[in-house]
mmCIF file of the C-alpha atoms, coordinates in Angstrom:
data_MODEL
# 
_entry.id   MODEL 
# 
loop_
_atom_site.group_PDB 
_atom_site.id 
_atom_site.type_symbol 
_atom_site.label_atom_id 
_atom_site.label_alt_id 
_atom_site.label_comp_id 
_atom_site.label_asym_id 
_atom_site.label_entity_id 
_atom_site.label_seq_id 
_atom_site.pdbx_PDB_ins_code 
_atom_site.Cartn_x 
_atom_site.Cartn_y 
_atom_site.Cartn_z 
_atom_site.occupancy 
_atom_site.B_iso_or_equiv 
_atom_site.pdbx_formal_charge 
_atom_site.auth_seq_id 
_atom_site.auth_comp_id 
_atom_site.auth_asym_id 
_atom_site.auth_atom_id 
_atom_site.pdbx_PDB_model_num 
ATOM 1   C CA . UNK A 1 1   ? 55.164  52.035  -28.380 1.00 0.00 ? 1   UNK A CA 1 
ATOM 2   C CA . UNK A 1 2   ? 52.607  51.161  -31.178 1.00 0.00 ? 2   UNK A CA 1 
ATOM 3   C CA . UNK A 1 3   ? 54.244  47.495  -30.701 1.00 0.00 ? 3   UNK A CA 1 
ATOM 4   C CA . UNK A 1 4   ? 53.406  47.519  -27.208 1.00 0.00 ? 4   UNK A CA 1 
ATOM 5   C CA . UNK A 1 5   ? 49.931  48.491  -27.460 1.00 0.00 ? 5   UNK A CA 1 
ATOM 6   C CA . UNK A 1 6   ? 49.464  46.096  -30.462 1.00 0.00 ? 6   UNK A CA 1 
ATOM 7   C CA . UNK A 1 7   ? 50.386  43.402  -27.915 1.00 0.00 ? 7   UNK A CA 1 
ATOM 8   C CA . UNK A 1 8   ? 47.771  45.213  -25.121 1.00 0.00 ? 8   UNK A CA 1 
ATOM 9   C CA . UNK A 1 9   ? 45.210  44.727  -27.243 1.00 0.00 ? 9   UNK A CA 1 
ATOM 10  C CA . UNK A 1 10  ? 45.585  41.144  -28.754 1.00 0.00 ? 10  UNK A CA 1 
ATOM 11  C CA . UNK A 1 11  ? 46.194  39.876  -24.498 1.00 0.00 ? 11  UNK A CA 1 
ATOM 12  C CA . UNK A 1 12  ? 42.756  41.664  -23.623 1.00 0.00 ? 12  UNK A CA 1 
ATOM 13  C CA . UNK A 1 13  ? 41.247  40.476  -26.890 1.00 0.00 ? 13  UNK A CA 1 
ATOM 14  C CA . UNK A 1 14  ? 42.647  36.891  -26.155 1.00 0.00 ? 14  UNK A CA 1 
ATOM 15  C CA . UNK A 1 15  ? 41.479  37.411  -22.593 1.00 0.00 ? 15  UNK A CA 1 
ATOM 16  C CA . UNK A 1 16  ? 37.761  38.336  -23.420 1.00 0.00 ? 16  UNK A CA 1 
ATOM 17  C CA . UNK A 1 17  ? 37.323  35.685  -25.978 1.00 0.00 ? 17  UNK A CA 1 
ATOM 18  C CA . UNK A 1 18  ? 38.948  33.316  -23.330 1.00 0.00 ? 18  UNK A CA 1 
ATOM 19  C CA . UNK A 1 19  ? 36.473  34.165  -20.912 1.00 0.00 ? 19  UNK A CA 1 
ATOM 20  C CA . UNK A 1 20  ? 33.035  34.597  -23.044 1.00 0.00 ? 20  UNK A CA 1 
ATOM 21  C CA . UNK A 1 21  ? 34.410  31.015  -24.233 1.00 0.00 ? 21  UNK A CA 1 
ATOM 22  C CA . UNK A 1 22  ? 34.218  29.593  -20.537 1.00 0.00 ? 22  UNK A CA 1 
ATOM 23  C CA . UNK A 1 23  ? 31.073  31.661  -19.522 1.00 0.00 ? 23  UNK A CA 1 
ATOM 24  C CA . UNK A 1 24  ? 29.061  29.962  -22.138 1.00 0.00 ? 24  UNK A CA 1 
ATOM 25  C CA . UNK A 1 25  ? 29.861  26.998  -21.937 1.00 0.00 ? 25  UNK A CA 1 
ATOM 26  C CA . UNK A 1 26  ? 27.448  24.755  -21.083 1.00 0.00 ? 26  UNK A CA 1 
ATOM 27  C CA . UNK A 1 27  ? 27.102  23.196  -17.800 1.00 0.00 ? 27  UNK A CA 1 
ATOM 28  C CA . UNK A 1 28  ? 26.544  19.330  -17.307 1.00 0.00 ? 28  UNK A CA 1 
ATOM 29  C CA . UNK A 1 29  ? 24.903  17.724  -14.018 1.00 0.00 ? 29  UNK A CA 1 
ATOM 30  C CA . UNK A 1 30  ? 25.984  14.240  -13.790 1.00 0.00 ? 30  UNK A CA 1 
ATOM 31  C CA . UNK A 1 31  ? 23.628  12.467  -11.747 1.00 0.00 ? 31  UNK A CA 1 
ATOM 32  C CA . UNK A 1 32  ? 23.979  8.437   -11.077 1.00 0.00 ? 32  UNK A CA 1 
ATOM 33  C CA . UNK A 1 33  ? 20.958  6.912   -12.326 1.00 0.00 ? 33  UNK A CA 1 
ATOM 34  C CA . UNK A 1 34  ? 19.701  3.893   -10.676 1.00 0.00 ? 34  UNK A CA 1 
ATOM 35  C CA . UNK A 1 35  ? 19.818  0.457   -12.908 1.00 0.00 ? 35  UNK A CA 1 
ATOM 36  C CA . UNK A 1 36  ? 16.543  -0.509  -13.019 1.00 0.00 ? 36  UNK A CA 1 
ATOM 37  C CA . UNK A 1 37  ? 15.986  -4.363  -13.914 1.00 0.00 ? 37  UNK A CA 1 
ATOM 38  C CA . UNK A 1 38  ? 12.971  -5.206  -16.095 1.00 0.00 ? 38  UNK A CA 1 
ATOM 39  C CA . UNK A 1 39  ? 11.031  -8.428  -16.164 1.00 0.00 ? 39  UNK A CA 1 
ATOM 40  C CA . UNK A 1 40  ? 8.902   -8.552  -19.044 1.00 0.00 ? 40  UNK A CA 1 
ATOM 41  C CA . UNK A 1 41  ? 6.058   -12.027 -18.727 1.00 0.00 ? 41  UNK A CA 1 
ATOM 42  C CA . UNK A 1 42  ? 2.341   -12.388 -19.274 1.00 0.00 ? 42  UNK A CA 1 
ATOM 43  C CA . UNK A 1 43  ? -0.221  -11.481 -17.003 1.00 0.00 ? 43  UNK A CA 1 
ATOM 44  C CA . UNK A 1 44  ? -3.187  -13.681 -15.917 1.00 0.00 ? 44  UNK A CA 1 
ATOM 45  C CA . UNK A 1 45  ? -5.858  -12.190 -13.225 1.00 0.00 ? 45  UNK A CA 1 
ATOM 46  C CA . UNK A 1 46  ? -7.063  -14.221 -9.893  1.00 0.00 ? 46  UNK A CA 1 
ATOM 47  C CA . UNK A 1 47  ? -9.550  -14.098 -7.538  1.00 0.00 ? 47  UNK A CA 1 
ATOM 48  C CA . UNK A 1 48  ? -8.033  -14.364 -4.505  1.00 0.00 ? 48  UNK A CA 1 
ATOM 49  C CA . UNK A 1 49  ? -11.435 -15.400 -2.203  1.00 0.00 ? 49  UNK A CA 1 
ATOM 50  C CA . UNK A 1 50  ? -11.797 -18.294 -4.461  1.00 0.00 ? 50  UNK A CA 1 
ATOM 51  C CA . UNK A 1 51  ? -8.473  -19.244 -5.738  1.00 0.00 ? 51  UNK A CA 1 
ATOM 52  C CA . UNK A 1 52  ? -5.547  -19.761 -3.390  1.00 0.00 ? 52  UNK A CA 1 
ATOM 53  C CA . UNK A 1 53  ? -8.007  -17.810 -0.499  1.00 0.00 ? 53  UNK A CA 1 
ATOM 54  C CA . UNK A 1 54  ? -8.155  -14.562 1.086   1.00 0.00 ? 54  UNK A CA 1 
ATOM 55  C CA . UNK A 1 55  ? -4.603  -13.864 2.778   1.00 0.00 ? 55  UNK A CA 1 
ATOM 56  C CA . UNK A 1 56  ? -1.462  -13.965 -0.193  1.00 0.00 ? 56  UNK A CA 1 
ATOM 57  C CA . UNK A 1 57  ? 1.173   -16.387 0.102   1.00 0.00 ? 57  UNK A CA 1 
ATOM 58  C CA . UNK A 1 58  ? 3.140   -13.427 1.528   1.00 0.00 ? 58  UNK A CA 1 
ATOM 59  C CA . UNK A 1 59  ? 1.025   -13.146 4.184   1.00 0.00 ? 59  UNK A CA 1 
ATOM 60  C CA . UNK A 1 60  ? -1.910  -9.497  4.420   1.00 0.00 ? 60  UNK A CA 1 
ATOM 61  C CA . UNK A 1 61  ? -5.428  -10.437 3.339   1.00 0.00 ? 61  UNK A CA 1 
ATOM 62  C CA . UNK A 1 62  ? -6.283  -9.415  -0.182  1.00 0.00 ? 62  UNK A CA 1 
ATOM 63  C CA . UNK A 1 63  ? -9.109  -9.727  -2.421  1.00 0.00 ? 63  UNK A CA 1 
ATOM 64  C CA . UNK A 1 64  ? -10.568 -8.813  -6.115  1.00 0.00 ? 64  UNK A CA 1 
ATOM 65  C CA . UNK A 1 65  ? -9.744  -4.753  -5.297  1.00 0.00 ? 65  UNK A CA 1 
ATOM 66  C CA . UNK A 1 66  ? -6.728  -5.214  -3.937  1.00 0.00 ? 66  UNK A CA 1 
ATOM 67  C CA . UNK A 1 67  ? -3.643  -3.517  -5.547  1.00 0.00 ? 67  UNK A CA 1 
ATOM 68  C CA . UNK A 1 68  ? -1.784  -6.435  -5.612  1.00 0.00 ? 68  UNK A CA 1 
ATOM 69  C CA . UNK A 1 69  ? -0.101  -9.570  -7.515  1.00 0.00 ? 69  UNK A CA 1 
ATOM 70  C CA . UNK A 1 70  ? 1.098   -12.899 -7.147  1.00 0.00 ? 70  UNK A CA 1 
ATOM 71  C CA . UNK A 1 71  ? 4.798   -13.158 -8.458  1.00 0.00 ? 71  UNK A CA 1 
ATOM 72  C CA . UNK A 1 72  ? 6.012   -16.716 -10.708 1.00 0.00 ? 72  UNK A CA 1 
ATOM 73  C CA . UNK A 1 73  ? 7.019   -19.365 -8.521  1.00 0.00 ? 73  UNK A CA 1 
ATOM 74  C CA . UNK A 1 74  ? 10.480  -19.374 -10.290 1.00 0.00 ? 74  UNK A CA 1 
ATOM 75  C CA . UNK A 1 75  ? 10.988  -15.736 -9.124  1.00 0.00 ? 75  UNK A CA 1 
ATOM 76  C CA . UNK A 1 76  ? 9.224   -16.226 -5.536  1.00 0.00 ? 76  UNK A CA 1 
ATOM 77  C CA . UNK A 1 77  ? 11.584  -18.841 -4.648  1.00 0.00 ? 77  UNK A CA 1 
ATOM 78  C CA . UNK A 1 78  ? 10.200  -21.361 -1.713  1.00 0.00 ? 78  UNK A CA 1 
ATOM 79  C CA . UNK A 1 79  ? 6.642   -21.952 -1.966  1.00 0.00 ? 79  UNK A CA 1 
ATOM 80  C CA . UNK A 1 80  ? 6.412   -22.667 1.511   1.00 0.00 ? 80  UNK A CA 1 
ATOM 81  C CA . UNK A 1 81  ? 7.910   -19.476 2.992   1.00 0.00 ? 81  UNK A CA 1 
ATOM 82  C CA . UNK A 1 82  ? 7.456   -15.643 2.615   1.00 0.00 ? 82  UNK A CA 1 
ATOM 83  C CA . UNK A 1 83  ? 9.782   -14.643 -0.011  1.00 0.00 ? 83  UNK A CA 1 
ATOM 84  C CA . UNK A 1 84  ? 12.480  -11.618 -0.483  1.00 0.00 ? 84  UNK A CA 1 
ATOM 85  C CA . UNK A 1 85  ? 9.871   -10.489 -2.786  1.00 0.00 ? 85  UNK A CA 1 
ATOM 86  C CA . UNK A 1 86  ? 7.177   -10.250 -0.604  1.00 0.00 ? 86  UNK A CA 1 
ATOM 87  C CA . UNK A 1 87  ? 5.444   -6.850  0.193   1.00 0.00 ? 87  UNK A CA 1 
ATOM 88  C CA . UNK A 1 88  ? 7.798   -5.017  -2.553  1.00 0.00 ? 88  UNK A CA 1 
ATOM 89  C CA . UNK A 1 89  ? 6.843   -1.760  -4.912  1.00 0.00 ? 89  UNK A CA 1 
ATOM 90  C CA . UNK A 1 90  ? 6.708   -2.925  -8.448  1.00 0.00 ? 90  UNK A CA 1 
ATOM 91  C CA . UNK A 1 91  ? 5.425   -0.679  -11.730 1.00 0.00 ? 91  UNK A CA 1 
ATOM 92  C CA . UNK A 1 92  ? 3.411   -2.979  -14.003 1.00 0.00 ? 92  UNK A CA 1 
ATOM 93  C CA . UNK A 1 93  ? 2.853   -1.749  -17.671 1.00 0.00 ? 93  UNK A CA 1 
ATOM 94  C CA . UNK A 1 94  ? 1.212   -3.396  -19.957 1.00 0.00 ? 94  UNK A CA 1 
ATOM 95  C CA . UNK A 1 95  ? -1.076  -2.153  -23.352 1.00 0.00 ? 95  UNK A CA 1 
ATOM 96  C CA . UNK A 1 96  ? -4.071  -0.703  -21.373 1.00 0.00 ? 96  UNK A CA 1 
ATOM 97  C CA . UNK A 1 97  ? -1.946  1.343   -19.377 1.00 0.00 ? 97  UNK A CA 1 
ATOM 98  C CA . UNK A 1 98  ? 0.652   0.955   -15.796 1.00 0.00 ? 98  UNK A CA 1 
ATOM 99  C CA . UNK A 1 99  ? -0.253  1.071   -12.051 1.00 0.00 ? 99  UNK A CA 1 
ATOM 100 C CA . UNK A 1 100 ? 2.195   0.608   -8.975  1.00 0.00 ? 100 UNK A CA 1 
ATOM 101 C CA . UNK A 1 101 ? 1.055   -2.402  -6.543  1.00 0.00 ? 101 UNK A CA 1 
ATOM 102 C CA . UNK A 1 102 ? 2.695   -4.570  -4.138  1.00 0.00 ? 102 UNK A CA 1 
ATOM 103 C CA . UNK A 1 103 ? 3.751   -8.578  -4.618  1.00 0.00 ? 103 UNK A CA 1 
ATOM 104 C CA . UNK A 1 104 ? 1.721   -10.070 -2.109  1.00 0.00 ? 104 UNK A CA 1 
ATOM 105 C CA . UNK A 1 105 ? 1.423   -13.873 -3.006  1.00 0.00 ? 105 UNK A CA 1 
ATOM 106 C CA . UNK A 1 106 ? 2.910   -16.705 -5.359  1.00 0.00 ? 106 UNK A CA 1 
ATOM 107 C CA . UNK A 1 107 ? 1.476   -17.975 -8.897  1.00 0.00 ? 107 UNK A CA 1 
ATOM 108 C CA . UNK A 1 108 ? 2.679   -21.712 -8.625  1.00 0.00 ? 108 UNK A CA 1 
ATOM 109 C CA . UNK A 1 109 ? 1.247   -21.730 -12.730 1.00 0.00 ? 109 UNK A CA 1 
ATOM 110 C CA . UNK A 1 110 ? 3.255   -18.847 -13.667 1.00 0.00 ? 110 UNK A CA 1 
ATOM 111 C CA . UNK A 1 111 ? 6.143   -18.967 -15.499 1.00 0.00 ? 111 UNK A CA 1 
ATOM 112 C CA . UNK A 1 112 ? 9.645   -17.008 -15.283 1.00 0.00 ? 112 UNK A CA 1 
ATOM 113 C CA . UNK A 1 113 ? 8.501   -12.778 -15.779 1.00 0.00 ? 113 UNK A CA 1 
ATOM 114 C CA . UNK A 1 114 ? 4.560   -13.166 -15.126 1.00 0.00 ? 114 UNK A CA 1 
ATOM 115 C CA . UNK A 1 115 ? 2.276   -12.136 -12.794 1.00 0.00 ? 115 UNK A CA 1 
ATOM 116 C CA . UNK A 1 116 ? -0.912  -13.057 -11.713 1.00 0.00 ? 116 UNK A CA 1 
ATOM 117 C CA . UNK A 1 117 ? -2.964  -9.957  -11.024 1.00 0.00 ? 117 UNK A CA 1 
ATOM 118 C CA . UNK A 1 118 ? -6.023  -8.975  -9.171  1.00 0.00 ? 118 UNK A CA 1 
ATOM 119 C CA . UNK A 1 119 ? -9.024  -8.065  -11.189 1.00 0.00 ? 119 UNK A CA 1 
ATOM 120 C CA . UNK A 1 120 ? -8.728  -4.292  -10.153 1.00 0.00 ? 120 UNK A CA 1 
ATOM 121 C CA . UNK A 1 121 ? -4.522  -4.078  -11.767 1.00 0.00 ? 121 UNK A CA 1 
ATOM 122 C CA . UNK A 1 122 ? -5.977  -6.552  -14.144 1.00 0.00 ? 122 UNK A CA 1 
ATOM 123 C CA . UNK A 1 123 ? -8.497  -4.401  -16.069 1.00 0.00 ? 123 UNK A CA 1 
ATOM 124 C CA . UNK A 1 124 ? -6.244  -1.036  -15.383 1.00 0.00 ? 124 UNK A CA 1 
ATOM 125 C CA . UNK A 1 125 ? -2.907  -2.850  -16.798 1.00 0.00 ? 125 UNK A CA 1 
ATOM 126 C CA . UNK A 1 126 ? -4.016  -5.375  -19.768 1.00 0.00 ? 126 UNK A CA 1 
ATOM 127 C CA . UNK A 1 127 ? -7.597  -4.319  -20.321 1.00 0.00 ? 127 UNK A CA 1 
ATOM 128 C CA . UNK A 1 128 ? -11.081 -6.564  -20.061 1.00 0.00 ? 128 UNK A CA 1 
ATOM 129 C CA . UNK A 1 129 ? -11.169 -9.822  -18.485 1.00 0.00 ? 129 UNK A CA 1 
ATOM 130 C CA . UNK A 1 130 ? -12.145 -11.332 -22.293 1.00 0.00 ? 130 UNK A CA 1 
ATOM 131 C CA . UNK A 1 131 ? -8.998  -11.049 -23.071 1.00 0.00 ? 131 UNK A CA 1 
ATOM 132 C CA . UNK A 1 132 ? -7.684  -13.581 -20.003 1.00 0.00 ? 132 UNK A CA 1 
ATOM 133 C CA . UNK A 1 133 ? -3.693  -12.508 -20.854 1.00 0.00 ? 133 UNK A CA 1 
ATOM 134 C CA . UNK A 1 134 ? -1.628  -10.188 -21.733 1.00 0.00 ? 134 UNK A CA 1 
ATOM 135 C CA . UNK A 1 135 ? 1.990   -9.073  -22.061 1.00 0.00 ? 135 UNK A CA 1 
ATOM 136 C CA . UNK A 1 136 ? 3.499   -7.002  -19.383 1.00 0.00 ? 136 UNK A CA 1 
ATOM 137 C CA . UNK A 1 137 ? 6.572   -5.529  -18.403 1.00 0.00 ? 137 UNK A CA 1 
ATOM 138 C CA . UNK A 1 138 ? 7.713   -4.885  -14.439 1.00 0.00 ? 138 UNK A CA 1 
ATOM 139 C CA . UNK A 1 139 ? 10.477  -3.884  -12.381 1.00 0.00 ? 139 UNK A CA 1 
ATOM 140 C CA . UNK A 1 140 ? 11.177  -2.738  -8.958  1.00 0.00 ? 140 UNK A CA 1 
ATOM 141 C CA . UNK A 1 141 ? 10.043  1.011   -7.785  1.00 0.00 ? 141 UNK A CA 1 
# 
């Protein structure tokens, strides 16, 4: 008998350690994050009245307040047509701080990775216009 209730108590023992084992164990979420691609380049700033003229390469008018920049020719693809890029999200981040704005035109002077920005993303991305470049990093939002 004293057998038999030494083996009760060890299978509830085993049991309740068993199952406070499971219970706290912690829980993971696995969630599929999306690759994000990042271009890193210089920025430059335009004035898009004066150089290249008020409607983008992409097509909707812009001009000095306009959330917008003009993506590197290697990256636009054919100067002479709207590109895949055109009228796409990007995050641009560079030392003065990031802002979200949309490719709307082509810098035929830029190389791979840079942008050409307005004065408005300009100032709020790289900092004052003294400084005439900067380095930025961008991807696709």
């Amino acid at each position: 008998m004293r057998q038999q209730f030494i083996q009760f108590f060890i299978t509830v023992l085993l049991s309740f350690i068993s199952f406070n084992m499971v219970q706290g164990a912690p829980i993971y979420h696995h969630s599929i994050e999306k690759r994000v691609e990042k271009y890193k380049g210089q920025a430059t700033f335009f004035f898009p009245d004066t150089e290249g003229g008020p409607y983008g390469a992409c097509g909707p008018k812009e001009d000095e307040n306009s959330l917008i920049v003009a993506l590197n020719h290697e990256q636009y693809g054919n100067m002479s047509s709207k590109s895949k890029w055109c009228g796409k999200k990007i995050r641009v981040e560079g030392k003065a701080g990031s802002m979200d704005v949309t490719i709307n035109d082509a810098c035929p002077g830029c190389g791979y990775g840079d942008l050409d920005l307005t004065p408005a993303v300009f100032e709020k991305v790289v900092g004052k216009f003294k400084l005439g470049v900067g380095p930025i990093t961008w991807y696709l939002i």
